[in-house]
Gaussian input, Z-matrix of N, CA and C with variables (Angstrom, degrees):
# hf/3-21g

backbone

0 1
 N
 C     1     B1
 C     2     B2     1     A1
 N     3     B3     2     A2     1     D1
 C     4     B4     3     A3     2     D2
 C     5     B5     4     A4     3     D3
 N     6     B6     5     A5     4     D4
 C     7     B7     6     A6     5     D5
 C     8     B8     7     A7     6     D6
 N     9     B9     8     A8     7     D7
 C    10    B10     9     A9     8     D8
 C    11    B11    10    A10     9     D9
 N    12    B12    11    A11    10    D10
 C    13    B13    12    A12    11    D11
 C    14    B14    13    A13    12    D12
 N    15    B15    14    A14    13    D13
 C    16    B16    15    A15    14    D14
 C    17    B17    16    A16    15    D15
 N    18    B18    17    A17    16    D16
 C    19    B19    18    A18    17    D17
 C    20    B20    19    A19    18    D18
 N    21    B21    20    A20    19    D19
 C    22    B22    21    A21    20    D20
 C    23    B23    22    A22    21    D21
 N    24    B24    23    A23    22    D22
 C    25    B25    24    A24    23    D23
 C    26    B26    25    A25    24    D24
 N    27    B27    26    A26    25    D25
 C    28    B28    27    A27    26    D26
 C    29    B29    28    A28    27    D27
 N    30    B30    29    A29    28    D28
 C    31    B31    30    A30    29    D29
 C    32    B32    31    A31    30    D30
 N    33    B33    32    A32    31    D31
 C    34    B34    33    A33    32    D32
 C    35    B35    34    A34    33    D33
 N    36    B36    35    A35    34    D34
 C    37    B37    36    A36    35    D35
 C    38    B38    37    A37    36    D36
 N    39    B39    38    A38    37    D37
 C    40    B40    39    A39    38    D38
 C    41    B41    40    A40    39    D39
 N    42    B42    41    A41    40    D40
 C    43    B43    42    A42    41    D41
 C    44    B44    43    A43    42    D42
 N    45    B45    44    A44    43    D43
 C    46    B46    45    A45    44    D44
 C    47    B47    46    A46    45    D45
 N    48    B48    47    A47    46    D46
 C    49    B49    48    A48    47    D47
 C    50    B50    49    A49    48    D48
 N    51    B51    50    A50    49    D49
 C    52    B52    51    A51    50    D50
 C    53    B53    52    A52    51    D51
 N    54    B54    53    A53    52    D52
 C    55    B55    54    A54    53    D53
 C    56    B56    55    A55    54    D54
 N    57    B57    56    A56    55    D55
 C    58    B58    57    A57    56    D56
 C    59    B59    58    A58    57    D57
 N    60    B60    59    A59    58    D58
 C    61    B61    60    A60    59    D59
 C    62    B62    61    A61    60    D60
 N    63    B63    62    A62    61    D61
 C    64    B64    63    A63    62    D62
 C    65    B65    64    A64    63    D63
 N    66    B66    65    A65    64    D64
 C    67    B67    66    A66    65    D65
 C    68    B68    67    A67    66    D66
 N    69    B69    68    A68    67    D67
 C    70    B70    69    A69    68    D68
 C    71    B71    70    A70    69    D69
 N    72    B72    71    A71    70    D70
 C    73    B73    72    A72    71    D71
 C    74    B74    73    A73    72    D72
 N    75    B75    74    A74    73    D73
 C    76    B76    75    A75    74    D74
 C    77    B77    76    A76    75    D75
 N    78    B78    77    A77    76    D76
 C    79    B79    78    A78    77    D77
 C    80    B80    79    A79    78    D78
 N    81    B81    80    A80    79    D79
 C    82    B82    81    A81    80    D80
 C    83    B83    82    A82    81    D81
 N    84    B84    83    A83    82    D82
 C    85    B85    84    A84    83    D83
 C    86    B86    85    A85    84    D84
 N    87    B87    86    A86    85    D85
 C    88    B88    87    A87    86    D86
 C    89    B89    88    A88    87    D87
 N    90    B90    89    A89    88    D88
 C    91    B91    90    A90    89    D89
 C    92    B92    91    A91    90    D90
 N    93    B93    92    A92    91    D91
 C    94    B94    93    A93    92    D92
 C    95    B95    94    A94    93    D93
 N    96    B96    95    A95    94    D94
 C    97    B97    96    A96    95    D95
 C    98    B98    97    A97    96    D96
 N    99    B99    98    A98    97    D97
 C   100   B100    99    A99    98    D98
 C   101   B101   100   A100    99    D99
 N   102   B102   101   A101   100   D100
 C   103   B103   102   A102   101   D101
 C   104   B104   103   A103   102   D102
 N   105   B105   104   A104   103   D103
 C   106   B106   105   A105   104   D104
 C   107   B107   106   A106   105   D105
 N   108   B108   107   A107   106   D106
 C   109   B109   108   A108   107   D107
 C   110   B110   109   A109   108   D108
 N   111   B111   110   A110   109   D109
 C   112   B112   111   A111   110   D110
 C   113   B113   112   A112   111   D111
 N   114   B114   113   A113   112   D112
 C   115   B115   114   A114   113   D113
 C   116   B116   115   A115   114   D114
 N   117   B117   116   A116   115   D115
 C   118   B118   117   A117   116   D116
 C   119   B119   118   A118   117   D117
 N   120   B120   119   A119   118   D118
 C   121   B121   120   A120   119   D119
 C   122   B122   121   A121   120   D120
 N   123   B123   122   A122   121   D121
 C   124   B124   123   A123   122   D122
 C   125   B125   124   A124   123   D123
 N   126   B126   125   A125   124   D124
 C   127   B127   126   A126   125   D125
 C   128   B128   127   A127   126   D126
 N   129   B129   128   A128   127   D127
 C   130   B130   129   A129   128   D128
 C   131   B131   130   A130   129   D129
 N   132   B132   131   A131   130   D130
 C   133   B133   132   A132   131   D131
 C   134   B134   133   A133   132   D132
 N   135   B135   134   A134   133   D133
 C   136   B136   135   A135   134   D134
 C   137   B137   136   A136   135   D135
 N   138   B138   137   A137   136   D136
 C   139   B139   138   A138   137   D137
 C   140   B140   139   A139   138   D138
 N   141   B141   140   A140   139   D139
 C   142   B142   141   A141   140   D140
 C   143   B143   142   A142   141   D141
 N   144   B144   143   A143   142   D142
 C   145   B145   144   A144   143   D143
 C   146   B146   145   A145   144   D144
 N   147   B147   146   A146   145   D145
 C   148   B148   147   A147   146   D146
 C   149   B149   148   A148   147   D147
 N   150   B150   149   A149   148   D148
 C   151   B151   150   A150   149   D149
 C   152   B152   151   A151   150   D150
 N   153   B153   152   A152   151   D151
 C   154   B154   153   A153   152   D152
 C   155   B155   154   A154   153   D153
 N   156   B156   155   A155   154   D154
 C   157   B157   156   A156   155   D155
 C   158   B158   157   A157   156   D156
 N   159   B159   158   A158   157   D157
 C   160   B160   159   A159   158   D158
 C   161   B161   160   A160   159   D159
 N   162   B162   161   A161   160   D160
 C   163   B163   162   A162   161   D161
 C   164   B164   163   A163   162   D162
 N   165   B165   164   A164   163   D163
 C   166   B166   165   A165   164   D164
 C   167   B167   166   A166   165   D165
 N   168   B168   167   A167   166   D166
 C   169   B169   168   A168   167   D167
 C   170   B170   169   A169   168   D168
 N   171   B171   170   A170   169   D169
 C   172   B172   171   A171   170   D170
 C   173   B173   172   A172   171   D171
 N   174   B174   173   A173   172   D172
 C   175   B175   174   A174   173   D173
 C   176   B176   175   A175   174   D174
 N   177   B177   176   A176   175   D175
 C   178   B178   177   A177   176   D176
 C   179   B179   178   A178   177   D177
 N   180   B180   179   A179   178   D178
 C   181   B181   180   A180   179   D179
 C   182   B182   181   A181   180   D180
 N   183   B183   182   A182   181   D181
 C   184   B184   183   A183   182   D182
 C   185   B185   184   A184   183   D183
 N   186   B186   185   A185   184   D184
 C   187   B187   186   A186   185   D185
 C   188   B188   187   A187   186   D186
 N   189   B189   188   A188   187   D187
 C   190   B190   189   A189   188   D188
 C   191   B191   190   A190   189   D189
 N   192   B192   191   A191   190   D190
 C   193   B193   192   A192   191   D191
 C   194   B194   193   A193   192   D192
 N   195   B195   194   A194   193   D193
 C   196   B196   195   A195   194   D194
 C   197   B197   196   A196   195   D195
 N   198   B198   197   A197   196   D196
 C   199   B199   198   A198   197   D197
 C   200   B200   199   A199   198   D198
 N   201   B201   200   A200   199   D199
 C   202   B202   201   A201   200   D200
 C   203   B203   202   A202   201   D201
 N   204   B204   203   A203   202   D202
 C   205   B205   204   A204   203   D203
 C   206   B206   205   A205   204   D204
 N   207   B207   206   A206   205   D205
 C   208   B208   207   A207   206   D206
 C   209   B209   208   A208   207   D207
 N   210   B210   209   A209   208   D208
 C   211   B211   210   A210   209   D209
 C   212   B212   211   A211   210   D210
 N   213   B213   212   A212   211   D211
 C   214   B214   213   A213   212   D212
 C   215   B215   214   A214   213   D213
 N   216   B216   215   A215   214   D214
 C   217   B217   216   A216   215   D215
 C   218   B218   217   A217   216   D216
 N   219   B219   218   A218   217   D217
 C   220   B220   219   A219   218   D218
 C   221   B221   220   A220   219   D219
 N   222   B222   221   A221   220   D220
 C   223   B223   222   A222   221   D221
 C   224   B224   223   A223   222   D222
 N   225   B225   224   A224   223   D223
 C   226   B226   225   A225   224   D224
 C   227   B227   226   A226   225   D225
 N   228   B228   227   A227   226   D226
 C   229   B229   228   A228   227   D227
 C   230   B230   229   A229   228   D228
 N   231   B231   230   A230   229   D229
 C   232   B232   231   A231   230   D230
 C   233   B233   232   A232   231   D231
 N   234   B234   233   A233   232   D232
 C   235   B235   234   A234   233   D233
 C   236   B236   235   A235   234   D234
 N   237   B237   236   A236   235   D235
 C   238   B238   237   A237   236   D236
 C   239   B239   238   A238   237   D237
 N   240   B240   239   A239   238   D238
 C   241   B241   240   A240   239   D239
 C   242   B242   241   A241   240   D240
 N   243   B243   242   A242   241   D241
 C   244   B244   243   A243   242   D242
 C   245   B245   244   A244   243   D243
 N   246   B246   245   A245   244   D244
 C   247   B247   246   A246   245   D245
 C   248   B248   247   A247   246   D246
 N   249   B249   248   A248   247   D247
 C   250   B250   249   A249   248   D248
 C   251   B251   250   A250   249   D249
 N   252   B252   251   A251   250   D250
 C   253   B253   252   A252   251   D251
 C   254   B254   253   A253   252   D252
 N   255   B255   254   A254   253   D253
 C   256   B256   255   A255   254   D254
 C   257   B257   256   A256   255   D255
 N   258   B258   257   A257   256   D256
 C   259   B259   258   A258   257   D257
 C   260   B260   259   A259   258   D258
 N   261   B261   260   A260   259   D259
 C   262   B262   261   A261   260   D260
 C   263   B263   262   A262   261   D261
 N   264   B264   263   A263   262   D262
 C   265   B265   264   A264   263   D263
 C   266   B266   265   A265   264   D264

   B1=1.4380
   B2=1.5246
   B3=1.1751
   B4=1.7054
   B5=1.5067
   B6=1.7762
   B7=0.8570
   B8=2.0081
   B9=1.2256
   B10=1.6383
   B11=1.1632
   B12=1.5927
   B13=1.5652
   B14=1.2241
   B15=1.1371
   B16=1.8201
   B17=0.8683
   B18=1.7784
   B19=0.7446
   B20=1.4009
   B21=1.3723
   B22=1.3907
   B23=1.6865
   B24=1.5155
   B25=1.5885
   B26=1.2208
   B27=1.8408
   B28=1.4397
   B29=1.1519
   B30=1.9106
   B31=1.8912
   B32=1.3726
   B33=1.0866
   B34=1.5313
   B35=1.8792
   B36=1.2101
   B37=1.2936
   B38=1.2211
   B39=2.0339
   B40=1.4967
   B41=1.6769
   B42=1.5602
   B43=1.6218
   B44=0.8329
   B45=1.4707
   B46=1.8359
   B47=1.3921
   B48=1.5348
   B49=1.5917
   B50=1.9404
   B51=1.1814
   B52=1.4309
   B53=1.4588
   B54=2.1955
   B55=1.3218
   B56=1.5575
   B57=1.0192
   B58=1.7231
   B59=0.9118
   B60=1.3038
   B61=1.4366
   B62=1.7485
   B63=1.7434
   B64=1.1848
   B65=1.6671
   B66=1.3975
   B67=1.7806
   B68=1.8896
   B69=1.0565
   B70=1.8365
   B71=1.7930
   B72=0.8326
   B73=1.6483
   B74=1.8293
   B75=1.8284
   B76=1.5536
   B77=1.2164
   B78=1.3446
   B79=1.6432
   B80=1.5059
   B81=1.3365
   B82=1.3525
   B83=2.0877
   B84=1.7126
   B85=2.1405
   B86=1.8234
   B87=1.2600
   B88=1.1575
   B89=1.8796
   B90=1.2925
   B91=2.0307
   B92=1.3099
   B93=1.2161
   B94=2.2570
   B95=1.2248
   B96=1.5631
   B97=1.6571
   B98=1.9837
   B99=1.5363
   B100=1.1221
   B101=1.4145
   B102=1.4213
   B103=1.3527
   B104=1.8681
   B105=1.2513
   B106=1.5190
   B107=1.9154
   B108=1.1846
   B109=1.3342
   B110=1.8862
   B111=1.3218
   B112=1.6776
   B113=1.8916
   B114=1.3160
   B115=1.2551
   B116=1.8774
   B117=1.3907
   B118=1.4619
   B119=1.8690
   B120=1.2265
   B121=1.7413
   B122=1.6753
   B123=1.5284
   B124=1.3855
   B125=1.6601
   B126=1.4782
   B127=1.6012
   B128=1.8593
   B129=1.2652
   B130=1.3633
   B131=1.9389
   B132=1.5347
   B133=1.4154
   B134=1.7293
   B135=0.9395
   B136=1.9032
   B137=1.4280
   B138=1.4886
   B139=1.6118
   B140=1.2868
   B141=1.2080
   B142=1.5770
   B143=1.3030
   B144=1.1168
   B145=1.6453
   B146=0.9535
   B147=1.9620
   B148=1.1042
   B149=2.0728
   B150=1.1247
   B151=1.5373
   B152=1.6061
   B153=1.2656
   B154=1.7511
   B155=1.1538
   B156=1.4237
   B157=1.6043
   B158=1.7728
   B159=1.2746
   B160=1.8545
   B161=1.8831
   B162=1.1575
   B163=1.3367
   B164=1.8525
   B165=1.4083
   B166=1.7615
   B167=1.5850
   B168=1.1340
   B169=1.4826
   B170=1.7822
   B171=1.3513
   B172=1.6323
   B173=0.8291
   B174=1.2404
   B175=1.6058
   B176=1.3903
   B177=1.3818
   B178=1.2367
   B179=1.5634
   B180=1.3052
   B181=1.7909
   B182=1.5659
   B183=0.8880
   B184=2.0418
   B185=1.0395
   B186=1.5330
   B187=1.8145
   B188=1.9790
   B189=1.1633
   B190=1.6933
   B191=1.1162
   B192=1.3009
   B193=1.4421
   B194=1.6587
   B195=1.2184
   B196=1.2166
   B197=1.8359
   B198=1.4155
   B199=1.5947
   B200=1.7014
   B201=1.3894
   B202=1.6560
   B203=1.3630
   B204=1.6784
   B205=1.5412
   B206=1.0294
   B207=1.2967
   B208=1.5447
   B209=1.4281
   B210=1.6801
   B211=2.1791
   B212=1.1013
   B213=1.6650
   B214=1.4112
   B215=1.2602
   B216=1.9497
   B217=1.2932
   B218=1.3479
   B219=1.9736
   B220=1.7111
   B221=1.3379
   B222=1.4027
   B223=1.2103
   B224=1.5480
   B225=1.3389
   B226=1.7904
   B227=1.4866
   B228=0.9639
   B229=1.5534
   B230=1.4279
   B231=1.1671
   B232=1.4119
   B233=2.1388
   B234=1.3038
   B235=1.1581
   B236=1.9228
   B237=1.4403
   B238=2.0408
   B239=1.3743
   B240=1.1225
   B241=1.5375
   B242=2.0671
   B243=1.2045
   B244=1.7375
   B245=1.7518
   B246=1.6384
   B247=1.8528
   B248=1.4061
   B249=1.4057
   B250=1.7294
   B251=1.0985
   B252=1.7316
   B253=1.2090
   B254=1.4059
   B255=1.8419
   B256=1.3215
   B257=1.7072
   B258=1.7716
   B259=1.1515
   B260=1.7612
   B261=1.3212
   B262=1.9287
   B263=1.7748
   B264=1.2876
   B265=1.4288
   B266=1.4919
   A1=106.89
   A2=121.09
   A3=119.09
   A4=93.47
   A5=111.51
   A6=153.44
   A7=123.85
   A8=113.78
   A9=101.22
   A10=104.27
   A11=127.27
   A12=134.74
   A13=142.22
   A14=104.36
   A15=97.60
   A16=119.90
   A17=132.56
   A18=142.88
   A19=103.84
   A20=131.13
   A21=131.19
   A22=115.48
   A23=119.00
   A24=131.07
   A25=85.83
   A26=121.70
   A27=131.72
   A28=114.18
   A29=92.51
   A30=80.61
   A31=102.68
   A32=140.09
   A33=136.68
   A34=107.73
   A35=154.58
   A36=149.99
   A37=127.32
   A38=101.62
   A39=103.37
   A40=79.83
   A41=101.12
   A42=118.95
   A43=124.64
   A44=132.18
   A45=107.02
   A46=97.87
   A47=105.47
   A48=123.32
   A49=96.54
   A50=94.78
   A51=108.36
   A52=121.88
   A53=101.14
   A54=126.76
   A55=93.18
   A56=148.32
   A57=155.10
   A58=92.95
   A59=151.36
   A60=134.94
   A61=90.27
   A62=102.32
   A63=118.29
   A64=101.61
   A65=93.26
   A66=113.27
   A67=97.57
   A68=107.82
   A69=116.78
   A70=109.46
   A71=109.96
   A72=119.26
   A73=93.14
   A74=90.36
   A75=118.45
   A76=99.00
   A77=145.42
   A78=129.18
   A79=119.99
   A80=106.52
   A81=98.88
   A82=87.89
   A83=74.56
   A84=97.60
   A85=96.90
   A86=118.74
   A87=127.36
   A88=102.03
   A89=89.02
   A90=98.62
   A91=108.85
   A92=94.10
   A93=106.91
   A94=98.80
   A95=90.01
   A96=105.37
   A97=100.42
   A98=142.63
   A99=117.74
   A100=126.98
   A101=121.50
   A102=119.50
   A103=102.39
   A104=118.14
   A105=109.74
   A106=85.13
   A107=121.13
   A108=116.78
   A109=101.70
   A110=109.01
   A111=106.40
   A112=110.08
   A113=101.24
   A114=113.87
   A115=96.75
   A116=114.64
   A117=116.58
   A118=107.49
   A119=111.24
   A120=101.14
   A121=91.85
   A122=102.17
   A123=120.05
   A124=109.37
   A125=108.04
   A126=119.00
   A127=104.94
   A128=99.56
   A129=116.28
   A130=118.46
   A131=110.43
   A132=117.11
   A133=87.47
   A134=134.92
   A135=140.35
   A136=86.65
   A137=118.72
   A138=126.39
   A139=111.44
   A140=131.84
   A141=136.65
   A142=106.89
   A143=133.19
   A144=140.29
   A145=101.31
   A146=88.72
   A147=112.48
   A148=103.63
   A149=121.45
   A150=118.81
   A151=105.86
   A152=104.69
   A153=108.60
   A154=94.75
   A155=125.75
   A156=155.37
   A157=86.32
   A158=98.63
   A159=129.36
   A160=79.94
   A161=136.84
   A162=119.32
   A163=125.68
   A164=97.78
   A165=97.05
   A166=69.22
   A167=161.08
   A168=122.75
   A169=106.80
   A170=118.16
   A171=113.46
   A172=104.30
   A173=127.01
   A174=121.91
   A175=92.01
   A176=124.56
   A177=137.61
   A178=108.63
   A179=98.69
   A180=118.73
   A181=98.43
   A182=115.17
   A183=125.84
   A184=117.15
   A185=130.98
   A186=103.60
   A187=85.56
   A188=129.95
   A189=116.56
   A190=129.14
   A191=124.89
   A192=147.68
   A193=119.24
   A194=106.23
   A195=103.34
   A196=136.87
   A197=111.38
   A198=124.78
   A199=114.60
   A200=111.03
   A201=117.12
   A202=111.02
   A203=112.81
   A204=110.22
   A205=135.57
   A206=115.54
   A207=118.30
   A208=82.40
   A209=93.26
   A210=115.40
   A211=115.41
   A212=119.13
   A213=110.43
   A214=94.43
   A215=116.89
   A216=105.37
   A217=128.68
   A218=97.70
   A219=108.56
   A220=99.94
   A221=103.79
   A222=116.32
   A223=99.34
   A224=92.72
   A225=112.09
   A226=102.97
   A227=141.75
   A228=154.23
   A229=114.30
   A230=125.49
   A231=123.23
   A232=86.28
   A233=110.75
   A234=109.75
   A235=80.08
   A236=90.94
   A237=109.39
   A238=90.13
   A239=96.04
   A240=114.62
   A241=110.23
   A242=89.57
   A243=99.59
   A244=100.91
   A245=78.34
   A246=92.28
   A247=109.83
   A248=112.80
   A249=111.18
   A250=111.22
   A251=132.87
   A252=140.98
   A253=102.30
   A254=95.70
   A255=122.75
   A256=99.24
   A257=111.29
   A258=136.26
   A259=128.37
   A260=102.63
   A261=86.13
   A262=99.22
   A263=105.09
   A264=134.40
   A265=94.57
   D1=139.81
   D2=176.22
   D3=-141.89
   D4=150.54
   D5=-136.83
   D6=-139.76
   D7=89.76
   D8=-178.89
   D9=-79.53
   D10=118.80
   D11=142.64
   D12=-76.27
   D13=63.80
   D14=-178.27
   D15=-20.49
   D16=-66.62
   D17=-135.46
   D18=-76.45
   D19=-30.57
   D20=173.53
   D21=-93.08
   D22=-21.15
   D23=-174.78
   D24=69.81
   D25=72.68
   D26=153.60
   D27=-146.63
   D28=156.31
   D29=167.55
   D30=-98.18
   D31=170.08
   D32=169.40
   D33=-106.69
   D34=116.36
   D35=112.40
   D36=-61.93
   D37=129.97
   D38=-178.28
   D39=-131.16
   D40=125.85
   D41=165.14
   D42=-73.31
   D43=142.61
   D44=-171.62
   D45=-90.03
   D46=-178.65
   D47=-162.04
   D48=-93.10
   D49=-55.59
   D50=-178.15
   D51=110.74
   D52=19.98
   D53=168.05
   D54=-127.41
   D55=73.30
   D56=165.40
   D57=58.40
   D58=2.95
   D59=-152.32
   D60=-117.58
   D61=173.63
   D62=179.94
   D63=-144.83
   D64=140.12
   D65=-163.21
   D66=-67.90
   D67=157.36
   D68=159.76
   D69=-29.37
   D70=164.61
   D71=-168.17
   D72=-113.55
   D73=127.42
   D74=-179.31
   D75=-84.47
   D76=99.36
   D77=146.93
   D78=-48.20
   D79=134.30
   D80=161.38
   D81=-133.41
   D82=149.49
   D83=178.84
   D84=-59.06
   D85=146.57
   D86=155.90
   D87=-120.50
   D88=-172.53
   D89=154.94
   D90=-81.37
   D91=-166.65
   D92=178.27
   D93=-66.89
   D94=132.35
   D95=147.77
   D96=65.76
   D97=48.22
   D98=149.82
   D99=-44.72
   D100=139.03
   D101=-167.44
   D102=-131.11
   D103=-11.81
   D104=-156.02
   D105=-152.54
   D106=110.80
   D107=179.09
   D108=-112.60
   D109=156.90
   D110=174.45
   D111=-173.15
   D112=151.19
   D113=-152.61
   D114=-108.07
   D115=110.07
   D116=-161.69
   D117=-139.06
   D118=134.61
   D119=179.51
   D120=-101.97
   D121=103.33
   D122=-178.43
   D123=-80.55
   D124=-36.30
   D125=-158.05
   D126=-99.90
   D127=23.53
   D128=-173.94
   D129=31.96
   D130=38.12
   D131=-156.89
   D132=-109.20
   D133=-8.72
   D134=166.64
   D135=81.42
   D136=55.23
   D137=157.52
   D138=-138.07
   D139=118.00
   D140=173.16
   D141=-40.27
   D142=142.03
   D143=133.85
   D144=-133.89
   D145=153.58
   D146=-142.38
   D147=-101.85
   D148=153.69
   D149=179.08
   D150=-128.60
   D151=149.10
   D152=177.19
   D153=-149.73
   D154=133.48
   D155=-154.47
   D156=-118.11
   D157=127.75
   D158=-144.14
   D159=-115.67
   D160=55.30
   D161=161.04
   D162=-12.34
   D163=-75.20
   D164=-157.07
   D165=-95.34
   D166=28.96
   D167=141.42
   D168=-116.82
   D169=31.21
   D170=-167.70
   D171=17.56
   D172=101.42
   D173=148.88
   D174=-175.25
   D175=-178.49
   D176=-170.55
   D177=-151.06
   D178=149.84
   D179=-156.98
   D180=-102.38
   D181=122.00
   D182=170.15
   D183=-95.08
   D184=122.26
   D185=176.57
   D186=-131.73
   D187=99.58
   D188=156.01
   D189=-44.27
   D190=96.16
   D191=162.07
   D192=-15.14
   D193=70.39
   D194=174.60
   D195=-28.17
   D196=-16.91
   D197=-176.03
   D198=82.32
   D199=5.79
   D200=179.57
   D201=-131.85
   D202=28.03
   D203=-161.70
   D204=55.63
   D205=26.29
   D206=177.92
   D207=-131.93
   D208=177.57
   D209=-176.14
   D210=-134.00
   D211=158.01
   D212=-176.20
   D213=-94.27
   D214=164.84
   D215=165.25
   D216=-53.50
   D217=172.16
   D218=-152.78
   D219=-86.37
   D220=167.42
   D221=179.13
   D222=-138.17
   D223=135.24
   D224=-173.83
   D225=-76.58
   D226=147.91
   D227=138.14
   D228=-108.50
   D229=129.81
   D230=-159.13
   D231=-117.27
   D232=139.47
   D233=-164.56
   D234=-126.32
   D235=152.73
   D236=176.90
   D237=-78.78
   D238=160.88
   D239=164.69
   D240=73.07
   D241=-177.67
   D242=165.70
   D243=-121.78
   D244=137.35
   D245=-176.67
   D246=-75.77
   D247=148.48
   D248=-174.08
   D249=97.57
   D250=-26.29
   D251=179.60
   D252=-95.71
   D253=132.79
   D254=-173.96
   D255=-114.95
   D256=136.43
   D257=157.50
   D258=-88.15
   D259=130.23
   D260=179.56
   D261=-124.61
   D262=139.35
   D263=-178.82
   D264=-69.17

């Protein structure tokens, strides 16, 4: 399960145990304010990594899924504009 914290600029992962339960919560650093976290196999390698959408810093957080529940470090993507902001034609 993973988790956006604003309030700390983290994502949180808790792995499960593999008795219903779920282990202590992994921080990983994002930018300001993550608001929208999601679990995607971007690097087409059949391992999740993980992404967190950087509100007040547009940009978005990359971490490649190591395959043991853990991530490699992040990688910044710097996105145009401010997120949440709408344009009309």
């Amino acid at each position: 399960m993973v988790t956006a914290d604003s309030s700390s600029n983290a994502v949180g992962v808790y792995l499960a145990t593999g008795n219903r339960e779920f282990a202590s919560r992994i921080a990983y650093a994002t930018e300001k304010y993550p608001s929208h976290v999601l679990l995607a196999d971007l690097s087409g390698d059949q391992e999740l990594d993980l992404i967190a959408v950087n509100t007040y810093a547009s940009s978005v957080s990359v971490r490649q899924g190591l395959g043991d529940g853990t991530f490699a470090a992040k990688v910044k993507c710097s996105l145009l504009g401010r997120l949440g902001s709408r344009s009309s034609a």
